[in-house]
Backbone atoms as SQL, in Angstrom:
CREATE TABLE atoms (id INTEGER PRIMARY KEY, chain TEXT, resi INTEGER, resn TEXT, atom TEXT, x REAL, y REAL, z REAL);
INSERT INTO atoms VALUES
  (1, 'A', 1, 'UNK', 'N', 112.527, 97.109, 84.878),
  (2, 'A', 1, 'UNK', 'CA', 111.398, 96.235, 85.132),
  (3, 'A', 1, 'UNK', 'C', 110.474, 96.843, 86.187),
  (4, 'A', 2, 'UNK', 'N', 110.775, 97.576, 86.922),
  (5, 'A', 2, 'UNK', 'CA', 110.311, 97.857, 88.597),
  (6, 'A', 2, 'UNK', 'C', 109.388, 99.156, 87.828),
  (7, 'A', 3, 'UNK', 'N', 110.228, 99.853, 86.911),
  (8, 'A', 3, 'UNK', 'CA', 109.163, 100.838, 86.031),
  (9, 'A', 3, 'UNK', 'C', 107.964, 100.721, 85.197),
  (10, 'A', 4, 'UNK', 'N', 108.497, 99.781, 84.878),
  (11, 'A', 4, 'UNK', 'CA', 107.120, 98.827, 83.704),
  (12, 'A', 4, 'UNK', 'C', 106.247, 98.849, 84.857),
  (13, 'A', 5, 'UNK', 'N', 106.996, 98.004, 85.546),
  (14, 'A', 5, 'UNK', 'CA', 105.585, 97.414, 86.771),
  (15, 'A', 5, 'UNK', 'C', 104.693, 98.551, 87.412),
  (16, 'A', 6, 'UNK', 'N', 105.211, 99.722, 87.661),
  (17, 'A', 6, 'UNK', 'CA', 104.356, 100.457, 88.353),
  (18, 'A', 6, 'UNK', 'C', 103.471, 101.101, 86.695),
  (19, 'A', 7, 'UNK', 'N', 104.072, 101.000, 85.769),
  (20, 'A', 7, 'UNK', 'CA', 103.734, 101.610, 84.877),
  (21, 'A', 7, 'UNK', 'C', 101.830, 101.075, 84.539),
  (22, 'A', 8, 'UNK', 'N', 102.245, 99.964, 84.310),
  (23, 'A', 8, 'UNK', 'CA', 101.101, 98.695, 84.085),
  (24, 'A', 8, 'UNK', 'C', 99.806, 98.644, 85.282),
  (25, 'A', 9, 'UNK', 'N', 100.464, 98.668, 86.340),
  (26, 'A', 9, 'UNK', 'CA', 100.104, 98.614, 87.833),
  (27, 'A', 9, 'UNK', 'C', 98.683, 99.879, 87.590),
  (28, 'A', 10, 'UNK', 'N', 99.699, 101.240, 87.369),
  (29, 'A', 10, 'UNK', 'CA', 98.733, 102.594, 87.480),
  (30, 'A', 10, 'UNK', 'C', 97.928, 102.529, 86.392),
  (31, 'A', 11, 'UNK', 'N', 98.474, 102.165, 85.224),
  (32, 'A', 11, 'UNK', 'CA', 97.702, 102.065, 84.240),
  (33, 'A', 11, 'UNK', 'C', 95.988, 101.599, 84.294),
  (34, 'A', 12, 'UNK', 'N', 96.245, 100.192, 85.009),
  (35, 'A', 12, 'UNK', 'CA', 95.287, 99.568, 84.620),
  (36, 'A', 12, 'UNK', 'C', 94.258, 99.630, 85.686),
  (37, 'A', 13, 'UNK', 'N', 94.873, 100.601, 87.381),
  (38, 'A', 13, 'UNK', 'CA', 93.833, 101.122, 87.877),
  (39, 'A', 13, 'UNK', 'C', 93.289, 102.518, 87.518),
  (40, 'A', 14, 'UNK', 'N', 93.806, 103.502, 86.952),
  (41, 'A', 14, 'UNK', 'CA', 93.381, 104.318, 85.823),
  (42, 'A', 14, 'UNK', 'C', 92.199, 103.919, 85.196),
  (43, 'A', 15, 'UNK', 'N', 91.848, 102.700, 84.950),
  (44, 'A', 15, 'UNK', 'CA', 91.125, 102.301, 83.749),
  (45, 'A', 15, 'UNK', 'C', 90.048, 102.264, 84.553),
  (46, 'A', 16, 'UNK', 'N', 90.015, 101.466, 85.737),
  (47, 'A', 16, 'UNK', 'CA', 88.619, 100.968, 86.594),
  (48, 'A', 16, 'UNK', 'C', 87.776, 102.165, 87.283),
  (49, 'A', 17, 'UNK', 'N', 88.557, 103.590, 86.919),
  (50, 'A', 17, 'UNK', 'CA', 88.185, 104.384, 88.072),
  (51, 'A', 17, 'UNK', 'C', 87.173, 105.340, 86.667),
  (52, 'A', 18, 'UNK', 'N', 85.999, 105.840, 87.762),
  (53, 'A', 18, 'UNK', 'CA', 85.058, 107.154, 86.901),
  (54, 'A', 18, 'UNK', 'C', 85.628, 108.286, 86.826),
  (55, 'A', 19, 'UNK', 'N', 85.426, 109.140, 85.411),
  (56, 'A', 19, 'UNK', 'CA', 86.427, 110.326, 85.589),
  (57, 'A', 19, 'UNK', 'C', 85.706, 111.319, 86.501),
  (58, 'A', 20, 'UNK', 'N', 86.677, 112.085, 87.265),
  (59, 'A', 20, 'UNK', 'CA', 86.432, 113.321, 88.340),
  (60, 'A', 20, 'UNK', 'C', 85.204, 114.131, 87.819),
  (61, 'A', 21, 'UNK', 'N', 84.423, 114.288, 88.368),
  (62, 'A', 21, 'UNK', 'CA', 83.562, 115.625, 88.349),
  (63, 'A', 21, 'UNK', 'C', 84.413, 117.061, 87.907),
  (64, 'A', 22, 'UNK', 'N', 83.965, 117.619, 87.270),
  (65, 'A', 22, 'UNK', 'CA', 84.260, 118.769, 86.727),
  (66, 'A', 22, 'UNK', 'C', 85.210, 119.927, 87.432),
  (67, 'A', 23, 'UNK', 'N', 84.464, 120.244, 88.587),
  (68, 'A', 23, 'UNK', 'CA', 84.371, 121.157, 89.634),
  (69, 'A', 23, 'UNK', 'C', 85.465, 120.251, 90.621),
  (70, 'A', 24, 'UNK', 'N', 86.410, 118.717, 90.230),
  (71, 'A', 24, 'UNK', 'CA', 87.074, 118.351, 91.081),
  (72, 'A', 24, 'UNK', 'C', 88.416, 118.475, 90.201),
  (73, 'A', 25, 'UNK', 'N', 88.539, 118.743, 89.297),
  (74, 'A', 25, 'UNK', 'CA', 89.658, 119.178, 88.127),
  (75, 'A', 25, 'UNK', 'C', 90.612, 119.789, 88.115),
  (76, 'A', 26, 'UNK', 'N', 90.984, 120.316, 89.902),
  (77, 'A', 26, 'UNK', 'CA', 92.232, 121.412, 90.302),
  (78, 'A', 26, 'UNK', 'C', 93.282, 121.548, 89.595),
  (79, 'A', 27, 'UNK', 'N', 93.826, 119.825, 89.656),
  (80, 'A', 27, 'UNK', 'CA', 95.174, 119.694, 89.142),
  (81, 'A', 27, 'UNK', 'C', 95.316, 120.080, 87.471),
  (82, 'A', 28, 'UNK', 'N', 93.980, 119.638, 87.069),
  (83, 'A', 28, 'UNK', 'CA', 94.199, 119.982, 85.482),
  (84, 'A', 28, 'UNK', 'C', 94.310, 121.457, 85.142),
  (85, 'A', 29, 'UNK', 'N', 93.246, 121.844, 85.533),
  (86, 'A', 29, 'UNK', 'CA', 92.583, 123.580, 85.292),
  (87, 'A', 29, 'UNK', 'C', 94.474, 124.267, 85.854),
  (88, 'A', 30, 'UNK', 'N', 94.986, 123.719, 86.601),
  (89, 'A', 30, 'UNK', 'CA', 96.068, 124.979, 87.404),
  (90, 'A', 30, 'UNK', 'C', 97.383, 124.049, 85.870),
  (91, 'A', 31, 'UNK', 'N', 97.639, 122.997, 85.935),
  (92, 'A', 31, 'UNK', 'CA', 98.366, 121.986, 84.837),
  (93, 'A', 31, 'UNK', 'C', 98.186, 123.222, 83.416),
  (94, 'A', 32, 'UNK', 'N', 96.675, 123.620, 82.521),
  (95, 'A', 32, 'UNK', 'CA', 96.608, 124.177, 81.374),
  (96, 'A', 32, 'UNK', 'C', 97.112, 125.575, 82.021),
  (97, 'A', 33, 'UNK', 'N', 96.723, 125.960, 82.885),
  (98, 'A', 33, 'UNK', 'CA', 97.148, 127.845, 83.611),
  (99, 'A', 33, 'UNK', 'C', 98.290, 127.881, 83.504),
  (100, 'A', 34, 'UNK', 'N', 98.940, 126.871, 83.520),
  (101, 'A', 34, 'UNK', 'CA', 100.625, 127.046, 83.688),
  (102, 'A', 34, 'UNK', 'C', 101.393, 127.425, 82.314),
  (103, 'A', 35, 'UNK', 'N', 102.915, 128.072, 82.845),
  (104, 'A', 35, 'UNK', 'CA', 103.090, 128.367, 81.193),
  (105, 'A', 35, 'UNK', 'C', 104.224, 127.457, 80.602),
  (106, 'A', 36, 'UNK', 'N', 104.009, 126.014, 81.186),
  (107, 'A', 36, 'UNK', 'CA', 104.960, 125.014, 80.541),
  (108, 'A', 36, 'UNK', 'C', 104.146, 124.694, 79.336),
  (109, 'A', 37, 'UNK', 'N', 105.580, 124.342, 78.659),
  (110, 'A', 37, 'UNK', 'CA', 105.292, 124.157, 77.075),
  (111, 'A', 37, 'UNK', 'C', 104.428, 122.977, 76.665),
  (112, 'A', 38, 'UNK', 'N', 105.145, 121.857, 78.036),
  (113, 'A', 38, 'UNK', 'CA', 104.284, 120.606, 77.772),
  (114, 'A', 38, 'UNK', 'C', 102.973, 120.397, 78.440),
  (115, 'A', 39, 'UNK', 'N', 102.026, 121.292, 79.293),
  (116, 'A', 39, 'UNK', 'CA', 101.216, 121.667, 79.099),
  (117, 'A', 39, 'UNK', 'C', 100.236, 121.019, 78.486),
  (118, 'A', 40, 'UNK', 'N', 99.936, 120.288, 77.716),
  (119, 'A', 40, 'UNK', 'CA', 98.614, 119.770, 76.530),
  (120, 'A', 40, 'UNK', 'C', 97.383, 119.702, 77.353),
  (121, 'A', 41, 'UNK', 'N', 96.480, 119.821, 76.703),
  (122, 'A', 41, 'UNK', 'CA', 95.188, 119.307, 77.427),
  (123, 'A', 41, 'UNK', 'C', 95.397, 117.528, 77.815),
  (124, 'A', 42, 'UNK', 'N', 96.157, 116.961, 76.803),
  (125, 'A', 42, 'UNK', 'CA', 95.954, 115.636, 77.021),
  (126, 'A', 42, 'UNK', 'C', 96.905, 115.236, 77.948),
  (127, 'A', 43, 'UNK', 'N', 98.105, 115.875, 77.981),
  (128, 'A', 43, 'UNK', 'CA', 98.782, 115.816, 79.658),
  (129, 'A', 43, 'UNK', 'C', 98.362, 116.114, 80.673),
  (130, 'A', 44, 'UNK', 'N', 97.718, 117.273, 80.342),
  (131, 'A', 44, 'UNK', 'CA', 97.114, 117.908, 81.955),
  (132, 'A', 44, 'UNK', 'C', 95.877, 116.725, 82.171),
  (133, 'A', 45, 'UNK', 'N', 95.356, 116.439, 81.220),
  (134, 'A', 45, 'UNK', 'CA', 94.127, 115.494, 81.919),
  (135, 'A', 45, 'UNK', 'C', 94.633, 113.971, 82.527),
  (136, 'A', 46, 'UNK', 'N', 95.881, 113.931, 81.933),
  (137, 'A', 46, 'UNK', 'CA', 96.280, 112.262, 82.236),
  (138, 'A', 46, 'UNK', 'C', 96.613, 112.599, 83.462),
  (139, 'A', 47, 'UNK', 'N', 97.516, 113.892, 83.830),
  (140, 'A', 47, 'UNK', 'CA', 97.912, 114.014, 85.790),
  (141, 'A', 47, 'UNK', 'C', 96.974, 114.237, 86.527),
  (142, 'A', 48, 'UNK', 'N', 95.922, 114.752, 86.077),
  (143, 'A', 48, 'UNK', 'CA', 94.749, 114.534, 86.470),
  (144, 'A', 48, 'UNK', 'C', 93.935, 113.117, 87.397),
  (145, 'A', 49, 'UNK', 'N', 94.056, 112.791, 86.007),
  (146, 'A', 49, 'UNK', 'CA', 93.734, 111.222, 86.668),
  (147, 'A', 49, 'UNK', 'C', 94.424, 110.332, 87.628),
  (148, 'A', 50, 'UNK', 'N', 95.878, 110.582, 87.608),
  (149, 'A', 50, 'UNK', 'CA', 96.836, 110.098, 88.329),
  (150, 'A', 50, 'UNK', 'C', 96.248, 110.889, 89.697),
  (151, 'A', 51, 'UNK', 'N', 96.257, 112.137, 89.622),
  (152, 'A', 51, 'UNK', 'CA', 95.783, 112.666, 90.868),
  (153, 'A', 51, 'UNK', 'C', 94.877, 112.107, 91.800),
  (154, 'A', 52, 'UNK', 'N', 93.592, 111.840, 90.520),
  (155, 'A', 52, 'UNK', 'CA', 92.478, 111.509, 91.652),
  (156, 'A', 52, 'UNK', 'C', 92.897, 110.220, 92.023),
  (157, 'A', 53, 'UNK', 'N', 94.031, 109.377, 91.564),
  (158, 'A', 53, 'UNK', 'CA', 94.510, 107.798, 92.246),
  (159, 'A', 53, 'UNK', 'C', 95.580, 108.262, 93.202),
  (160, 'A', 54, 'UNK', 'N', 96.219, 109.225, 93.514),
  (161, 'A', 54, 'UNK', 'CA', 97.743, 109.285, 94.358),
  (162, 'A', 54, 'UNK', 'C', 96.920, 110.225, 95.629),
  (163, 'A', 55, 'UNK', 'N', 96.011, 111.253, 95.783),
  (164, 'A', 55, 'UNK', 'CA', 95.721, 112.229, 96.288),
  (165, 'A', 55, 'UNK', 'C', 94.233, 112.699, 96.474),
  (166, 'A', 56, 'UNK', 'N', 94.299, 112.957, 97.549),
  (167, 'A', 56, 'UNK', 'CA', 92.838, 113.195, 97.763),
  (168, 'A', 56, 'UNK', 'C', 92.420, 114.967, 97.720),
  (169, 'A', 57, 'UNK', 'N', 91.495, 114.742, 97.405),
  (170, 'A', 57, 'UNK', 'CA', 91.033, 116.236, 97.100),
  (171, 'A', 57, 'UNK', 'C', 91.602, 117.425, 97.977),
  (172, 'A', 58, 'UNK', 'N', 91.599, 117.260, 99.239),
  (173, 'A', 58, 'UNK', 'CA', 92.193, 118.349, 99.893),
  (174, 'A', 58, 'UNK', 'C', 93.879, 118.781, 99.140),
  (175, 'A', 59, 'UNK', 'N', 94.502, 117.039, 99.425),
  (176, 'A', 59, 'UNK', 'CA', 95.809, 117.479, 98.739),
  (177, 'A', 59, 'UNK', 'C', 95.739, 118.178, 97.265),
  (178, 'A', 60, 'UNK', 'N', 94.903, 117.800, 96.389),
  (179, 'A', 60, 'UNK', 'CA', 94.637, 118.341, 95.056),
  (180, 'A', 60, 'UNK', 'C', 94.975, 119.717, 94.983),
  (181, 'A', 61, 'UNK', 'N', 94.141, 119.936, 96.130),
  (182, 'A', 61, 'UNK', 'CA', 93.716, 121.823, 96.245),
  (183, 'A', 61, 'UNK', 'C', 95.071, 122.294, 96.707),
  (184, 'A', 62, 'UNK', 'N', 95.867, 121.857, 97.464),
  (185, 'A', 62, 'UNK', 'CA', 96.901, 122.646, 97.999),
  (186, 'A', 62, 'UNK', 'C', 97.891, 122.350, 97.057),
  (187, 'A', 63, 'UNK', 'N', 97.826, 120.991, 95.815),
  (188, 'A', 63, 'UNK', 'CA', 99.102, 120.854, 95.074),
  (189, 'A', 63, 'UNK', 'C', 98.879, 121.512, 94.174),
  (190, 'A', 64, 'UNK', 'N', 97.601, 122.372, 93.564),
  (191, 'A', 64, 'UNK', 'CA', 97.195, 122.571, 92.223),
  (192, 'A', 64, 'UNK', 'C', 97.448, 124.072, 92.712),
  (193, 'A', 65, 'UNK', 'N', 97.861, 124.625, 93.883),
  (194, 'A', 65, 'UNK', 'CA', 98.517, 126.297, 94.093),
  (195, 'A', 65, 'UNK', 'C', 100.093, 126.326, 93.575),
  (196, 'A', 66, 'UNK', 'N', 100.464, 125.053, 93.719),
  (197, 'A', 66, 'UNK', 'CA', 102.264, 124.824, 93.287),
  (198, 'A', 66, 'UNK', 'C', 102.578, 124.813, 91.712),
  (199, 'A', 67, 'UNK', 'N', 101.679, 125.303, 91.149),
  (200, 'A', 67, 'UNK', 'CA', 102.030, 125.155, 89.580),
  (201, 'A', 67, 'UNK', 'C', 102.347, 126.726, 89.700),
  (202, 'A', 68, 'UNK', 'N', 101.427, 127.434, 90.379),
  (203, 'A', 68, 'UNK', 'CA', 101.762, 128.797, 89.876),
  (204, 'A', 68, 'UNK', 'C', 102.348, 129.532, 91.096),
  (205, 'A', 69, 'UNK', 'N', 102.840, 128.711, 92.143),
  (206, 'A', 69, 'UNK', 'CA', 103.566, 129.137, 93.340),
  (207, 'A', 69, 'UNK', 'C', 104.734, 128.132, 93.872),
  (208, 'A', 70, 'UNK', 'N', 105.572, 127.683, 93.139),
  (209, 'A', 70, 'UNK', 'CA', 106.369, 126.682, 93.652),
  (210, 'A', 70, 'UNK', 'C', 106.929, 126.550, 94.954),
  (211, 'A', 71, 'UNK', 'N', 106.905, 127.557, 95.290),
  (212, 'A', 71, 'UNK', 'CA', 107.898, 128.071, 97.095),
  (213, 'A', 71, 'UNK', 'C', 107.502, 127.557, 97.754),
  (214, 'A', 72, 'UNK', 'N', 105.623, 127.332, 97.849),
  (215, 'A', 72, 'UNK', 'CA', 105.240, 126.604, 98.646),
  (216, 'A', 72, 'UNK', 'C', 105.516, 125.308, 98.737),
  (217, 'A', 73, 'UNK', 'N', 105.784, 124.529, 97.745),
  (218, 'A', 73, 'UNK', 'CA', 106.478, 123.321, 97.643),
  (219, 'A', 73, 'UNK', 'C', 107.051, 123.168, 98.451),
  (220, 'A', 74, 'UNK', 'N', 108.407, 124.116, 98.455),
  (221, 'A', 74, 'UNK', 'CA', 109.392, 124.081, 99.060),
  (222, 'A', 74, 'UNK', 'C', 109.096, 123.938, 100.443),
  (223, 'A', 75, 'UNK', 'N', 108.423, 124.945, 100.502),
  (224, 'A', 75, 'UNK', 'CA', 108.067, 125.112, 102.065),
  (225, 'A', 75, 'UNK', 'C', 107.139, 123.803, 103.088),
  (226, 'A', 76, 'UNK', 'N', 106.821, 123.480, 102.140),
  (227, 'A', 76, 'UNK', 'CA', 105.870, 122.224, 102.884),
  (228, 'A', 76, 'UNK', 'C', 107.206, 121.092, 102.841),
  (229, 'A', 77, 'UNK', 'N', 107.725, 120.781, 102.083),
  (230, 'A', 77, 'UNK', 'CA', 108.982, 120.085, 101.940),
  (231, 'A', 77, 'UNK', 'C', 110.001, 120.438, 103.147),
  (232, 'A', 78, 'UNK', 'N', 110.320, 121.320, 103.210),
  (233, 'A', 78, 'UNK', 'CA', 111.185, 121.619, 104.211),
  (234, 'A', 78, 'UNK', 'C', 110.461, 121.887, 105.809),
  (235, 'A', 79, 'UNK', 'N', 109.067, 121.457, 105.790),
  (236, 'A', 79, 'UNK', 'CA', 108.155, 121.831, 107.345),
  (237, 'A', 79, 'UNK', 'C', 108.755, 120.292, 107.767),
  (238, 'A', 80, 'UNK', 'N', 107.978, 120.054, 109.108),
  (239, 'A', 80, 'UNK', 'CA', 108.524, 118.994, 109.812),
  (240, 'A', 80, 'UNK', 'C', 107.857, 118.654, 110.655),
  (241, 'A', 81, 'UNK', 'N', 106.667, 118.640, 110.388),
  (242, 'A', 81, 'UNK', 'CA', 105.607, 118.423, 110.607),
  (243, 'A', 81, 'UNK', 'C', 104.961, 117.166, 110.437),
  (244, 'A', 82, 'UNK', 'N', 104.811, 115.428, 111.259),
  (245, 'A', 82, 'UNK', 'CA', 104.216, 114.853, 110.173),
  (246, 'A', 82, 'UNK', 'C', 103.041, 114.994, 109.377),
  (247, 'A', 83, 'UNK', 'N', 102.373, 116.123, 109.554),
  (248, 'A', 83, 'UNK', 'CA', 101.066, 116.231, 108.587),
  (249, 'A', 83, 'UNK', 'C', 102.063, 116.134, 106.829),
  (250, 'A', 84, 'UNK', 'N', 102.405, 117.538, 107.142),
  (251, 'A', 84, 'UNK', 'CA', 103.419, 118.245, 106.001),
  (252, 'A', 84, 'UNK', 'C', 104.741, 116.702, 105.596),
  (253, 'A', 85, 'UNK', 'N', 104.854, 115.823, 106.260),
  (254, 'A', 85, 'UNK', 'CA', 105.701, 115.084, 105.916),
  (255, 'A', 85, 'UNK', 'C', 104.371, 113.482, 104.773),
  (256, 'A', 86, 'UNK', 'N', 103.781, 113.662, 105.429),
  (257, 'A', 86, 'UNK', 'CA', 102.791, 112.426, 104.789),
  (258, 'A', 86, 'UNK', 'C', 102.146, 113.144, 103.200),
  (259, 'A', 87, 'UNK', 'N', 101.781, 114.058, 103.683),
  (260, 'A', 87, 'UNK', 'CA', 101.681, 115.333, 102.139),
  (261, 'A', 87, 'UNK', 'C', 102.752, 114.861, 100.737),
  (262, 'A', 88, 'UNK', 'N', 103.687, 115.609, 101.379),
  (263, 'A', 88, 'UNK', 'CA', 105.275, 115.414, 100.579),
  (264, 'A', 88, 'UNK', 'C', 105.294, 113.839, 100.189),
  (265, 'A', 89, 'UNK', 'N', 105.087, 113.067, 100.919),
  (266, 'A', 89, 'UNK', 'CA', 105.047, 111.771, 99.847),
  (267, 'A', 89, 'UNK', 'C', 104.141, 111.381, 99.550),
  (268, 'A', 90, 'UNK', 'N', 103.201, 111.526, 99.840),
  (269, 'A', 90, 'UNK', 'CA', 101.564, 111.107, 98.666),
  (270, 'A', 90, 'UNK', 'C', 102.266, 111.783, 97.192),
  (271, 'A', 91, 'UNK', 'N', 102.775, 113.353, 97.844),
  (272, 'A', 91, 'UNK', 'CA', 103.288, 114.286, 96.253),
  (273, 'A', 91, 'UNK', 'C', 104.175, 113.328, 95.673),
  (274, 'A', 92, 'UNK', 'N', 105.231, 113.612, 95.765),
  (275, 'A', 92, 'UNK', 'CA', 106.184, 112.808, 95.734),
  (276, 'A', 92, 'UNK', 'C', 105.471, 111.119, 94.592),
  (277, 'A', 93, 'UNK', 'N', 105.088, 110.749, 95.361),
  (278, 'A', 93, 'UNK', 'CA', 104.587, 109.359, 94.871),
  (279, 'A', 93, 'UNK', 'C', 103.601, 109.525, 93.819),
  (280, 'A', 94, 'UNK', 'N', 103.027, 110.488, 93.598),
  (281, 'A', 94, 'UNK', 'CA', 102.217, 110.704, 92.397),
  (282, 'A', 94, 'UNK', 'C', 102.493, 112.083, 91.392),
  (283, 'A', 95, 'UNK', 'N', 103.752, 112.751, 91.901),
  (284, 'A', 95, 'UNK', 'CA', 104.808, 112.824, 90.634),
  (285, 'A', 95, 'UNK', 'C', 105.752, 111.519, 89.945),
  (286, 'A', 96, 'UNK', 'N', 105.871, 110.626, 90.455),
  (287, 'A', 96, 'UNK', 'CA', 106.209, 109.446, 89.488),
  (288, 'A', 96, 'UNK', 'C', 105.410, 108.738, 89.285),
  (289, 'A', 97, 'UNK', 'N', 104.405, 108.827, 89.664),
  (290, 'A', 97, 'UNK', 'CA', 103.489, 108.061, 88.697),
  (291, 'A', 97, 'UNK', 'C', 102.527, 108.858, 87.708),
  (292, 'A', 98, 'UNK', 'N', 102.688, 110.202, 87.876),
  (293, 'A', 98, 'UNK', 'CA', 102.292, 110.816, 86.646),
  (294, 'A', 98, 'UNK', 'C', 103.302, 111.055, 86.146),
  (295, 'A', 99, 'UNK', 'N', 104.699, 110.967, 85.862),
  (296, 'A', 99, 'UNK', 'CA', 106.066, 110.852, 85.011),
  (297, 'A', 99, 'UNK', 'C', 106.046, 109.735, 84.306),
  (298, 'A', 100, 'UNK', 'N', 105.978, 108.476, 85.015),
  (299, 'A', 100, 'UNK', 'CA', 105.745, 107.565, 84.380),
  (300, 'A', 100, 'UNK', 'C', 104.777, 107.033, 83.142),
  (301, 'A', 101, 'UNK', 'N', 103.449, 107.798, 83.633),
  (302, 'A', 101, 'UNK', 'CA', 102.200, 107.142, 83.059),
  (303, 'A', 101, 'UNK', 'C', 101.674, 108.372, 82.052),
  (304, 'A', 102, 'UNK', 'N', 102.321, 109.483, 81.932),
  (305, 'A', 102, 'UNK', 'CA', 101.696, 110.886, 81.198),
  (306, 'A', 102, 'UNK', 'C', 103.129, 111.353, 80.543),
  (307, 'A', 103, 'UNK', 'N', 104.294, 111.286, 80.777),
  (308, 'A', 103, 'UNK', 'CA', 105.342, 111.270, 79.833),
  (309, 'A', 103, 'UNK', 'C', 105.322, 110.905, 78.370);
């Protein structure tokens, strides 16, 4: 139930929002660069959108280097920093809601 709910929840602010400017598209453009299978244009654009609702552009830019550099992940994950700690869960929180809502 708690899944539905966020499911519905993101969904339907998804809906109210204008799509990103072109040139704001990090997550998608680095999403198609990548060489996962699932990959689609129509996935990469749905995390997209989740993006511009979980993350703000700066984060965009530094999460859309982790498709084709994962370490850094790691590395911001394992800093201890609260900058690097508030990061990690914006991420965090809008990898399940683009799991949820682009799955």
């Amino acid at each position: 139930m708690k899944q539905f709910l966020l499911i519905a929840f993101c969904a339907t602010s998804l809906t109210a929002v204008a799509p990103a400017p072109i040139e704001a598209a990090q997550i998608k453009r680095a999403c198609l660069a990548s060489d996962r299978t699932a990959a689609t244009r129509d996935r990469c654009s749905c995390i997209q959108r989740v993006a511009n609702q979980a993350l703000t552009r700066s984060d965009q830019k530094t999460v859309a280097k982790w498709f084709s550099n994962p370490h850094q992940a790691q590395e911001l994950k394992m800093s201890k920093t609260a900058r690097d700690d508030a990061l990690w869960d914006r991420y965090r929180n809008f990898g399940q809601m683009a799991q949820a809502i682009c799955s």
